[in-house]
ZANU-616590 format. One record per residue: residue number from 1; residue in three letters; x, y, z of N, C-alpha, C in turn. Coordinates in steps of 0.02 Angstrom, whole numbers, plus 50000, padded with zeros to 5 digits. Layout:
BEGIN
REC  pos  code    n_X    n_Y    n_Z   ca_X   ca_Y   ca_Z    c_X    c_Y    c_Z
REC  NUM   ALA      X      Y      Z      X      Y      Z      X      Y      Z
...
//
This chain:
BEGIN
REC  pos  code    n_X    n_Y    n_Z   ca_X   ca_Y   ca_Z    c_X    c_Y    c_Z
REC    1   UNK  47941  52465  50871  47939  52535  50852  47891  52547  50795
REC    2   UNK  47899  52490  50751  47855  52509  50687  47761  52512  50705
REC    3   UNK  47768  52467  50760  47694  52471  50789  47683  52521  50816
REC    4   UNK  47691  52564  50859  47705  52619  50877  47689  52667  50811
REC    5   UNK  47702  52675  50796  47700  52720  50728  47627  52727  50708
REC    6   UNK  47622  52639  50681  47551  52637  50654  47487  52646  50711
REC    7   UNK  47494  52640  50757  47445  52647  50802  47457  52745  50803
REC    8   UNK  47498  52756  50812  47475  52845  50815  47424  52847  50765
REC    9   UNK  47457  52836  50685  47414  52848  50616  47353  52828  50645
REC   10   UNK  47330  52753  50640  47266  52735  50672  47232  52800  50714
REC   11   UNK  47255  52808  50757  47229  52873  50808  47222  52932  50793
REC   12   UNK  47254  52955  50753  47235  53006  50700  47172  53004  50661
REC   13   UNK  47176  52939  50616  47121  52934  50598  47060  52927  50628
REC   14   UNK  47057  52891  50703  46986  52884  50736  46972  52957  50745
REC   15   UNK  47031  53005  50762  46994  53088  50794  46965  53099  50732
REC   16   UNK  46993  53112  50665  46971  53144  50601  46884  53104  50595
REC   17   UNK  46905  53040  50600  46838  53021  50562  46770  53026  50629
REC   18   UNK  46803  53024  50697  46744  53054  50748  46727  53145  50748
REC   19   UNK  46773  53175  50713  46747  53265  50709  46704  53245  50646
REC   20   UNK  46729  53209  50590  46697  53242  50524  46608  53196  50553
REC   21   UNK  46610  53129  50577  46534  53102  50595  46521  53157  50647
REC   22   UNK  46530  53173  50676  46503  53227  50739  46475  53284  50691
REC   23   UNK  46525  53327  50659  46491  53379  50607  46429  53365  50532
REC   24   UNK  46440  53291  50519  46378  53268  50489  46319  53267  50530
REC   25   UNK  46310  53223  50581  46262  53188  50612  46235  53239  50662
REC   26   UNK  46258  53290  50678  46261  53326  50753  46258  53402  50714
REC   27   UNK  46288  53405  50677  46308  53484  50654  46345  53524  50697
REC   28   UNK  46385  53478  50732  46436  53519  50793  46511  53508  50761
REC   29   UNK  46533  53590  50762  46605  53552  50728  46637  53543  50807
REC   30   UNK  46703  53499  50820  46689  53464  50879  46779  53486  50901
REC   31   UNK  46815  53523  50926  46899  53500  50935  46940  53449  50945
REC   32   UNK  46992  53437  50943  47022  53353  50996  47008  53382  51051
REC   33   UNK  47021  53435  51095  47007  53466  51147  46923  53435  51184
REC   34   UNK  46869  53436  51121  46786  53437  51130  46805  53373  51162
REC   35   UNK  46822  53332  51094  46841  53225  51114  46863  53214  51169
REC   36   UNK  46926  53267  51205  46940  53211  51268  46902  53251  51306
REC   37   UNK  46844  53309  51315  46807  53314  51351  46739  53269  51369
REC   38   UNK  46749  53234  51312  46670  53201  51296  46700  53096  51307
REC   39   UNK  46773  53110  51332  46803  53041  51341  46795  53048  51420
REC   40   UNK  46828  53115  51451  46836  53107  51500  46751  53101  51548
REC   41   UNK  46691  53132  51518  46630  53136  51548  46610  53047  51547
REC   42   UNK  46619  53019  51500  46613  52946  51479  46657  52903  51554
REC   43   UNK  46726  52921  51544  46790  52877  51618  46743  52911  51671
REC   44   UNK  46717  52978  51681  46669  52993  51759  46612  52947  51752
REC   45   UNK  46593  52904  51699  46525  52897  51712  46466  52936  51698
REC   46   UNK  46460  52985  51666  46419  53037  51669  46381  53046  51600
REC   47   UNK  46369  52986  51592  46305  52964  51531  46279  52916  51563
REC   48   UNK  46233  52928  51473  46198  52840  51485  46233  52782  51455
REC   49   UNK  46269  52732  51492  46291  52690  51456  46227  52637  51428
REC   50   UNK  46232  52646  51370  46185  52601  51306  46205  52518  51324
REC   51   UNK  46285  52503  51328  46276  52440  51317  46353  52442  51292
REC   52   UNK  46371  52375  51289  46460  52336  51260  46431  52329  51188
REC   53   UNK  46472  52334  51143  46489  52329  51077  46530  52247  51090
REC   54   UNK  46587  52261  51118  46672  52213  51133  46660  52224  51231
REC   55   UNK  46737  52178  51219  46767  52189  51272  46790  52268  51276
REC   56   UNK  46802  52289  51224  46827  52373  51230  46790  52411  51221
REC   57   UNK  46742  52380  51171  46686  52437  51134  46626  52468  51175
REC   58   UNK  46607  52512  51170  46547  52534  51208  46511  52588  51161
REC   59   UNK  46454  52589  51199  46407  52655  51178  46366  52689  51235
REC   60   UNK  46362  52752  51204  46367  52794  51258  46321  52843  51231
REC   61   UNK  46268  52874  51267  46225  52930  51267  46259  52997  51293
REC   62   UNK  46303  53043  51288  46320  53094  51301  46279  53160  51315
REC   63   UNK  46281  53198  51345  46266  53255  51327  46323  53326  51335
REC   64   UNK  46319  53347  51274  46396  53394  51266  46355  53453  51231
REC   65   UNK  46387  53506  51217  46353  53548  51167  46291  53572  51167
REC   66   UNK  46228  53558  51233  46196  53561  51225  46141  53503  51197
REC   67   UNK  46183  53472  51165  46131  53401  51108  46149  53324  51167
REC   68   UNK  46114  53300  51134  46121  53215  51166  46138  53188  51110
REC   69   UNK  46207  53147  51135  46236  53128  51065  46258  53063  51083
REC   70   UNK  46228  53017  51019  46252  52942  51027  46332  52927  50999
REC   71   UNK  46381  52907  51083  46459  52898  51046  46462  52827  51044
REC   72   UNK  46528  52824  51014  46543  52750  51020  46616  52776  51040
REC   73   UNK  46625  52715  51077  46688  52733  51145  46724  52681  51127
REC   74   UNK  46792  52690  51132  46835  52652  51135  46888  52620  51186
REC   75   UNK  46882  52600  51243  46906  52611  51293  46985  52583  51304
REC   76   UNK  47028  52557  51250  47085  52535  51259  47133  52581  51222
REC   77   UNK  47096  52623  51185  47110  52677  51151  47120  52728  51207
REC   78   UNK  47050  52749  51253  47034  52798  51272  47011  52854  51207
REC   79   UNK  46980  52836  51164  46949  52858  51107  46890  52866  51102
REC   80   UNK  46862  52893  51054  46790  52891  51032  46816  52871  50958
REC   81   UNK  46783  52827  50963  46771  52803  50883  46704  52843  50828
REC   82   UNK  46682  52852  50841  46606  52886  50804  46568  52900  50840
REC   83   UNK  46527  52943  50809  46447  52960  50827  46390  52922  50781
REC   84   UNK  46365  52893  50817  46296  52876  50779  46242  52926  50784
REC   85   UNK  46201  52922  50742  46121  52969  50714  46103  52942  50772
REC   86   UNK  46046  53017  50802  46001  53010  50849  45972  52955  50842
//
C-alpha cells in the first residue's frame, strides 16, 4: 500500500515538472488533458521515434500545438517525463 502511495506522488510530480519544461522550452502552457493527448499520439505511433533512452525510456518528436516538440516518454508509466529544447 505504502508503494502505491509513493508512486501516485512520483506521478504527480512527472505531470508538474513535464507542464512547467513544456511552458519553459515550448512556451505552451500544456493540461494533464494536453499530456495524455500527446501520450496517446506517441501509443498510435504518430511521431518520430528518436530512439530508447532504457528499456522504458524513449524519445519522441511530437507534433501538438502546432510546434514540433522533443518528449521524453515514459512507457511503464504511460507518462511523459519532459520536454527537451528544440
Amino acid at each position: 500500500m505504502h508503494r502505491h502511495r509513493k508512486h501516485k506522488s512520483k506521478d504527480k510530480a512527472l505531470v508538474q515538472h513535464a507542464k512547467n519544461r513544456a511552458g519553459l522550452r515550448y512556451g505552451v502552457s500544456l493540461s494533464i488533458q494536453d499530456l495524455e493527448n500527446i501520450v496517446k499520439l506517441i501509443k498510435q505511433q504518430k511521431g518520430n521515434h528518436l530512439g530508447r533512452q532504457s528499456n522504458r525510456v524513449s524519445h519522441w518528436e511530437i507534433e501538438y500545438k502546432e510546434q514540433t516538440m522533443h518528449v521524453v516518454y515514459d512507457k511503464i508509466r504511460s507518462k511523459i517525463i519532459t520536454f527537451l529544447p528544440r
